[in-house]
C-alpha positions as CSV (number, residue, x, y, z in Angstrom):
1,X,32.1,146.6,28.7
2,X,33.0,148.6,25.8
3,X,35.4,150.6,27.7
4,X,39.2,149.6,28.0
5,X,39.1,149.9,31.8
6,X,37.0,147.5,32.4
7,X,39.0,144.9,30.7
8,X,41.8,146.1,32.6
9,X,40.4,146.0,35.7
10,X,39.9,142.3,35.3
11,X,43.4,141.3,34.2
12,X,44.8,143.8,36.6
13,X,42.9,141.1,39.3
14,X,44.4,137.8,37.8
15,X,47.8,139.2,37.0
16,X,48.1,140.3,40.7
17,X,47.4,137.3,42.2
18,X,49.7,135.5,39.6
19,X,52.6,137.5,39.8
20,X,52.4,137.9,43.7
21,X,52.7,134.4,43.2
22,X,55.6,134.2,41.0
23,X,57.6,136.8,43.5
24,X,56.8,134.9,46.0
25,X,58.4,131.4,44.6
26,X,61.6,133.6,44.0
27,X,62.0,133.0,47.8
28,X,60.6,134.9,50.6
29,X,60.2,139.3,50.0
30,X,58.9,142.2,52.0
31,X,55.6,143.8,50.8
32,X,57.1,147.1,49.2
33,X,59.6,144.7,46.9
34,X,56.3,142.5,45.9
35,X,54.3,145.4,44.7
36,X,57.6,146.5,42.7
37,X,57.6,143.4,41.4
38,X,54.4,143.1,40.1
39,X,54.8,146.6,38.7
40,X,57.6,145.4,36.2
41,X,56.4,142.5,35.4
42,X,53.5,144.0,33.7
43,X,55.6,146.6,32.5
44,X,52.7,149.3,32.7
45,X,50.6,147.3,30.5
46,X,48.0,146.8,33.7
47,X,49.8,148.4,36.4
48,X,48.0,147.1,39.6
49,X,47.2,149.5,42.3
50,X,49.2,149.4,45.7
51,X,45.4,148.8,47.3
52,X,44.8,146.3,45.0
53,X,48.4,144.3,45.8
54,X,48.1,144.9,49.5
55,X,44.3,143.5,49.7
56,X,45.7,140.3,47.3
57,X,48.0,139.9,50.0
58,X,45.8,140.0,52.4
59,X,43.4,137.5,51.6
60,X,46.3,135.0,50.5
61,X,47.6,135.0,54.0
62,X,43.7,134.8,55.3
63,X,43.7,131.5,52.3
64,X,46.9,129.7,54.1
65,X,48.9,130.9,50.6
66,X,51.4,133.2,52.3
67,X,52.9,133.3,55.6
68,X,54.9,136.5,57.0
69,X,57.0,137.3,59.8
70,X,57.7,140.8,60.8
71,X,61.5,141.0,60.7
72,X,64.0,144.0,62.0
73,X,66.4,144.8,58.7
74,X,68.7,148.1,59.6
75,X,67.0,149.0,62.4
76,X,63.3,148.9,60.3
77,X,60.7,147.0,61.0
78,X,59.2,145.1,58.2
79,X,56.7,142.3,57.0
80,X,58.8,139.5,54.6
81,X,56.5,137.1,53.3
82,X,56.9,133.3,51.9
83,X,54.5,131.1,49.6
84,X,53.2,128.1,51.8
85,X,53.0,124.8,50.1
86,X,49.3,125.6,49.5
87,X,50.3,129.1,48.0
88,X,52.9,127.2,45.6
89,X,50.4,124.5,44.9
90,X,48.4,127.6,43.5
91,X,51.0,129.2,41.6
92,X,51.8,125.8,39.9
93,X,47.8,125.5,38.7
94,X,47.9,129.5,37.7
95,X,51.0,128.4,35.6
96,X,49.2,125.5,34.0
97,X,45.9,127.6,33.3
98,X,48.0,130.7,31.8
99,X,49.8,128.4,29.9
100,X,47.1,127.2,28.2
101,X,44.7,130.1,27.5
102,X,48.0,132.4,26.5
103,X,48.1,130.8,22.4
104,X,44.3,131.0,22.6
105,X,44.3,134.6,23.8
106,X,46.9,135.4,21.4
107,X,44.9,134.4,18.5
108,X,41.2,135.8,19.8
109,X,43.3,139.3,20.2
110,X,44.6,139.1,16.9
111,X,40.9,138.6,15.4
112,X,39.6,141.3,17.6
113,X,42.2,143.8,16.4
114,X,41.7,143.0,12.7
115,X,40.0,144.7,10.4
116,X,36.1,143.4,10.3
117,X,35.6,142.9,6.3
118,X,33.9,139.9,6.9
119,X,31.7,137.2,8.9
120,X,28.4,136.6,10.2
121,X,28.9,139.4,13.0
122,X,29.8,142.3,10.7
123,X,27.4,141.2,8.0
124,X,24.1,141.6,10.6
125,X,25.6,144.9,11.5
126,X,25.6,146.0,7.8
127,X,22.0,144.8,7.3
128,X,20.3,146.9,10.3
């Protein structure tokens, strides 16, 4: 836990899912164009791996979140997905929890990047 990594790992797992999702609302997209997607939205802040988007995807469509058809575009075959009404149901709950942990997480980041001068926590650590 005290390595960076870790905490990335698990925000690289929620923002996936949420920003699959948010593509997905845009209207209906082809795999490659979701992982780009999700790519600049977290503008390398937590850059998700392609594994990591593709196995998201995966077990949205296994949850009834996202439906695909395999479509012919230019003589290429390819996957386009859509959001179900389940899958925006879920993005519209994402939104609501996001939106209220975001002013919360703002603040605890703040007091985790500040200097420790002070407090309970630091003063136990000065007396051992």
């Amino acid at each position: 836990m005290h390595e960076e990594i870790y905490w990335e790992n698990l925000v690289k797992r929620s923002l996936c899912r949420f920003f699959l999702l948010a593509e997905l609302a845009r209207g209906p997209v082809h795999g490659y164009r979701i992982n780009q997607a999700i790519q600049e939205a977290c503008q390398g802040c937590c850059e998700p791996t392609e594994a990591m988007v593709y196995s998201t995807l995966k077990e949205m469509i296994e949850g009834g979140y996202i439906e695909c058809q395999d479509e012919t575009h230019g003589g290429r075959q390819r996957r386009v997905c859509s959001l179900t009404q389940s899958g925006l149901e879920a993005f519209q709950a994402a939104g609501r929890v996001w939106q209220k942990m975001l002013q919360e997480v703002q603040r605890t980041v703040a007091q985790a990047l500040a200097p420790a001068t002070t407090g309970p926590v630091l003063m136990a650590i000065q007396q051992k």
